[in-house]
C-alpha positions as CSV (number, residue, x, y, z in Angstrom):
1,X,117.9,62.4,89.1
2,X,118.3,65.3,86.5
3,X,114.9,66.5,84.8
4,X,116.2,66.2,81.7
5,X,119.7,64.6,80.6
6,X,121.7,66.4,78.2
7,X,121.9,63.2,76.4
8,X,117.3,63.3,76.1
9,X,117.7,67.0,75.8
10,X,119.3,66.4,72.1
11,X,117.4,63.2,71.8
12,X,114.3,66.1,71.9
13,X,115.8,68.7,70.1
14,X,116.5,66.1,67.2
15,X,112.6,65.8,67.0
16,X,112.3,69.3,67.1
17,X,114.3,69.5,63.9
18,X,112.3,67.0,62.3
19,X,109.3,68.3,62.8
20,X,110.4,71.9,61.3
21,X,111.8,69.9,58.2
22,X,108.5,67.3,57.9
23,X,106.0,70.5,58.0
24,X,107.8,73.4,56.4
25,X,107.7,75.5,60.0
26,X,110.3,77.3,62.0
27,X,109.9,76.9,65.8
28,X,110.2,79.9,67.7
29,X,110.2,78.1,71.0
30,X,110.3,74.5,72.5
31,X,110.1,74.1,76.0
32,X,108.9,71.7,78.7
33,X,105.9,71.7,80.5
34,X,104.3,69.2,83.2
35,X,106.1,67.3,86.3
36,X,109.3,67.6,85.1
37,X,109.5,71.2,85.1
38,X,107.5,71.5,88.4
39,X,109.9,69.4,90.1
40,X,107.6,66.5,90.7
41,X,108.7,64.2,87.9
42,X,109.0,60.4,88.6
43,X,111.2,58.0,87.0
44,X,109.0,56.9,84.1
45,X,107.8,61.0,83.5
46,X,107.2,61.0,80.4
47,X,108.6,64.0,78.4
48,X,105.8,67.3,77.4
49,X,107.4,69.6,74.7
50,X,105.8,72.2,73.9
51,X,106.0,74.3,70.8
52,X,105.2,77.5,68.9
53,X,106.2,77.6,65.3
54,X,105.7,80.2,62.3
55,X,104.8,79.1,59.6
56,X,106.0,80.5,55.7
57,X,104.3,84.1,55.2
58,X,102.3,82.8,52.2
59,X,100.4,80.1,54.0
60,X,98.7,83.1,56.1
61,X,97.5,85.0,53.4
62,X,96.4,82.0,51.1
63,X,92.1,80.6,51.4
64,X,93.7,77.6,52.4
65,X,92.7,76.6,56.0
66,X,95.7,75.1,57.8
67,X,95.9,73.3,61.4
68,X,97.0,75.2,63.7
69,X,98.1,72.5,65.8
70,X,101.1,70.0,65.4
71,X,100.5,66.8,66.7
72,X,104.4,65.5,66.4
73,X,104.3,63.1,68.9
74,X,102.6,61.3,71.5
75,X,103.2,58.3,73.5
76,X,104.5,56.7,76.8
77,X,107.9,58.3,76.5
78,X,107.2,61.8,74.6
79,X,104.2,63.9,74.5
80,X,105.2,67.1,71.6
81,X,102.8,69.5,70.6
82,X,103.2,72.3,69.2
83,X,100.8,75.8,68.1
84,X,101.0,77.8,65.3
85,X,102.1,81.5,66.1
86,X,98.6,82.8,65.3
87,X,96.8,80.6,67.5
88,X,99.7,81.2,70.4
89,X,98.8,85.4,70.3
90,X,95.4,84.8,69.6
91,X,95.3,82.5,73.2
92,X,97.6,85.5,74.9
93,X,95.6,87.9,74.0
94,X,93.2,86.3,75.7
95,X,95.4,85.7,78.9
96,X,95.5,81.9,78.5
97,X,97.5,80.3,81.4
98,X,99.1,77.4,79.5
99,X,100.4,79.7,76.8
100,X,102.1,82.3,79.8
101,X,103.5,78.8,81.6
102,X,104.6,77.9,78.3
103,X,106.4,81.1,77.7
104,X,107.8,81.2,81.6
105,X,109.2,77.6,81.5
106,X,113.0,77.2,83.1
107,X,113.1,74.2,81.1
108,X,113.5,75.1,77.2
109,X,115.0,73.2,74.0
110,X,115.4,75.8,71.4
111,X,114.4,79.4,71.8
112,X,114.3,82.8,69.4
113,X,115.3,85.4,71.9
114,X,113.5,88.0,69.9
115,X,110.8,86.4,70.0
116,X,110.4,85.1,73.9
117,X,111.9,89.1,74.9
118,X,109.0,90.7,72.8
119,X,106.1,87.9,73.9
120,X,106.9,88.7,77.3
121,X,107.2,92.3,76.7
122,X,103.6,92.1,75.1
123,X,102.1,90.7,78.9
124,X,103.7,93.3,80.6
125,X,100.4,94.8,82.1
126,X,98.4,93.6,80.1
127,X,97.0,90.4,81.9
128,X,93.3,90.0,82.4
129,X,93.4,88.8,85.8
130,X,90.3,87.0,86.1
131,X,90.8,85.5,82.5
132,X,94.2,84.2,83.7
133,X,93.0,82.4,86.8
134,X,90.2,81.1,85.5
135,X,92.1,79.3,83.3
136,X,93.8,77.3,86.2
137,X,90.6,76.9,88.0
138,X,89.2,75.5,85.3
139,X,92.1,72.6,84.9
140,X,91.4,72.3,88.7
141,X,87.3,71.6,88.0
142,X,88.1,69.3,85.2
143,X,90.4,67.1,87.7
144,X,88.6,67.6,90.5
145,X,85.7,66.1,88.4
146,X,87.3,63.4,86.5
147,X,90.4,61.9,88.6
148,X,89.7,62.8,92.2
149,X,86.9,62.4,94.7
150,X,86.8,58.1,93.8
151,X,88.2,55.3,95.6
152,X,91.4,55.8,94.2
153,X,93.6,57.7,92.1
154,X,97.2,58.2,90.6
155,X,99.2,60.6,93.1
156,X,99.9,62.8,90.1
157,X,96.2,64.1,89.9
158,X,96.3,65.5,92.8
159,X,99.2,67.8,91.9
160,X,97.2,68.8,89.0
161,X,94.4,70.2,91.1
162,X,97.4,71.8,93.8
163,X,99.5,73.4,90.9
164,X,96.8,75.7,89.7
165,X,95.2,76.1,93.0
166,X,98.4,77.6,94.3
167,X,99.4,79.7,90.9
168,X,95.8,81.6,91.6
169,X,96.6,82.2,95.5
170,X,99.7,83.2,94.8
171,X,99.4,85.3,91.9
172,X,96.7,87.0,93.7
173,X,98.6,87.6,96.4
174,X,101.6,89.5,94.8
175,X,100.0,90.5,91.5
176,X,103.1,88.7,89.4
177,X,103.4,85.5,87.5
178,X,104.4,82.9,90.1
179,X,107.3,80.3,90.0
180,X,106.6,77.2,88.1
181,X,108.5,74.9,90.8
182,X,106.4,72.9,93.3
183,X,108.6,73.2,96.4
184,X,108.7,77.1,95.9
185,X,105.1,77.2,95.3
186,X,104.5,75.3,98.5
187,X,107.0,77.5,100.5
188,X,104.9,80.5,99.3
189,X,101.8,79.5,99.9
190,X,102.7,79.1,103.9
191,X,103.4,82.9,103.6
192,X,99.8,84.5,102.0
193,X,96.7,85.8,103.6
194,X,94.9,83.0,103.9
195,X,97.9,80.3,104.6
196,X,97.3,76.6,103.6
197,X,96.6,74.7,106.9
198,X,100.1,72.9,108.1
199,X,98.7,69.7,107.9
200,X,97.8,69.8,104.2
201,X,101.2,70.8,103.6
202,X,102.5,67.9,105.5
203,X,100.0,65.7,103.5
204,X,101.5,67.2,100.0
205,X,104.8,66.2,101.3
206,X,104.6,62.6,102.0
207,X,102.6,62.7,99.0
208,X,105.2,64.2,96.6
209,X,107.5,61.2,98.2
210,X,105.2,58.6,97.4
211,X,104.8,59.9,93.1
212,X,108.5,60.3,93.1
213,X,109.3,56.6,94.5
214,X,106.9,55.5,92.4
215,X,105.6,55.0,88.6
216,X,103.2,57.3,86.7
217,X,100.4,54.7,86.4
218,X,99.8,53.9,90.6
219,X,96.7,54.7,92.3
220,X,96.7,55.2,95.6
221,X,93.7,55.4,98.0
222,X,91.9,58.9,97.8
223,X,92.9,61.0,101.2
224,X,90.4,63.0,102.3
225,X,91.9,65.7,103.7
226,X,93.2,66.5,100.3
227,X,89.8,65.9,98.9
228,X,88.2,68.5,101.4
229,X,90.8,71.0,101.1
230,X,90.4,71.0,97.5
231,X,86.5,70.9,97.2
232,X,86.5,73.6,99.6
233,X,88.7,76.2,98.1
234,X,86.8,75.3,94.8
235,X,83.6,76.2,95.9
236,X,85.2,79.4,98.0
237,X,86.5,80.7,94.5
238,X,84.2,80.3,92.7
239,X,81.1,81.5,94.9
240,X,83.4,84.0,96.7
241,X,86.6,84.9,95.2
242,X,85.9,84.8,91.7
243,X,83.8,88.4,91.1
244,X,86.4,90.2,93.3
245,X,89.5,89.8,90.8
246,X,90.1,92.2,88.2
247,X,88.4,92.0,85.0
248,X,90.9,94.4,83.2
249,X,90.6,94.6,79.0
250,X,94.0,93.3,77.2
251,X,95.2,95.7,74.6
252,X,95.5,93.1,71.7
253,X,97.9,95.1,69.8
254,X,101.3,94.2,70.9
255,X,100.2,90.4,70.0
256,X,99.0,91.5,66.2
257,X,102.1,92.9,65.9
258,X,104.3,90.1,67.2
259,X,102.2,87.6,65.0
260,X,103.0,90.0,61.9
261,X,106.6,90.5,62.5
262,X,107.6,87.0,63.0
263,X,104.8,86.1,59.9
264,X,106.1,88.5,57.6
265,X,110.1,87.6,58.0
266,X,109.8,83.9,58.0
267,X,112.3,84.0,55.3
268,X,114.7,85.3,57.0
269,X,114.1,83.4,60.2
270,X,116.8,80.5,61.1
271,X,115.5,77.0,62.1
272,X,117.0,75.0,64.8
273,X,120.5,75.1,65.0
């Protein structure tokens, strides 16, 4: 089962096109995001595009106050959103971890090279650390919270606690951007300074098994080794861990300047091909 079929890869990018034409924008990038790039998609996944578009110069420099959000689509089958380029630097300035995955996706429908080669550019060393992994800890709390720790729960919660808990452990450990597939997260996570115990590996297999045979709305009984593992390294972050990570000042220049050169030469910018 292919991620994404050639055939729903144009069905996509044809959205993509309309949405540029329906709101006057040009999308810089369009990727996907979620279990279909991490590798733990089911059969009924449904799709998350992601987007940053520019939007013509004049609508930056006029009173007007415009969304900064696109909304294009969202149902069972496609959930596209999109940010306008000034909110997308304004969030990487800030180190926001959604906007970085975003921007590191293996999956992507349309792409301005210039544009992803100078974002990327921008974060080289210039990450806040902390800033960056709080953001995945904080999708972690806000699951842990809301999905997990009840009677029972849809496999795929779990795996969005286990995502961002392994992005912090292993960026930590090698002080890089980590891969966004779950098999070579889980292979690296065996390999850090504080290894995740063998049997909750084992657990997160038969688990994966189980959301992959089976459809995005199943519940499952909780297990409570997962629940225990999770709660613990929770509490271990954010009592322990948390004050010993870098707090290192982002330079917000190179993101200004991105925002302005793409802003400035919308004109001249090509939509989707």
């Amino acid at each position: 089962m292919t991620a994404v079929s050639q055939t729903k890869k144009q069905q996509i990018i044809d959205r993509l096109k309309s949405v540029e034409q329906n709101h006057n924008v040009k999308i810089l990038l369009a990727i996907e995001s979620g279990s279909r790039v991490w590798g733990i998609y089911s059969e009924d996944s449904d799709y998350d595009v992601r987007f940053i578009y520019v939007r013509p110069t004049e609508d930056y420099i006029s009173i007007r106050e415009m969304r900064d959000v696109i909304e294009a689509e969202l149902n069972e089958e496609y959930d596209i959103v999109g940010w306008d380029l000034k909110k997308a630097m304004r969030l990487a300035s800030k180190s926001n971890a959604n906007y970085i995955t975003w921007l590191t996706s293996t999956i992507k429908y349309t792409e301005n090279k210039d544009f992803t080669d100078l974002a990327i550019k921008a974060l080289e060393g210039n990450l806040n650390h902390r800033a960056y992994c709080e953001h995945h800890v904080g999708v972690l709390n806000t699951t842990l919270t809301t999905y997990l720790l009840k009677p029972t729960v849809a496999p795929k919660k779990y795996f969005y606690a286990l995502i961002p808990m392994a992005s912090v452990d292993l960026f930590l450990q090698h002080q890089t951007l980590p891969s966004l597939d779950f098999n070579t997260m889980m292979q690296g996570v065996q390999n850090i300074d504080n290894p995740w115990p063998t049997e909750v590996l084992s657990t997160i297999n038969d688990l994966l098994e189980i959301k992959q045979a089976g459809h995005e709305k199943d519940k499952i009984p909780t297990i409570k080794i997962l629940d225990d593992f999770i709660t613990n390294w929770y509490k271990n972050f954010t009592h322990v861990r948390r004050d010993t990570i870098q707090c290192n000042a982002v330079d917000p220049e190179p993101f200004d300047q991105l925002f302005k050169t793409f802003a400035m030469t919308y004109g001249n910018l090509e939509g989707i091909a």
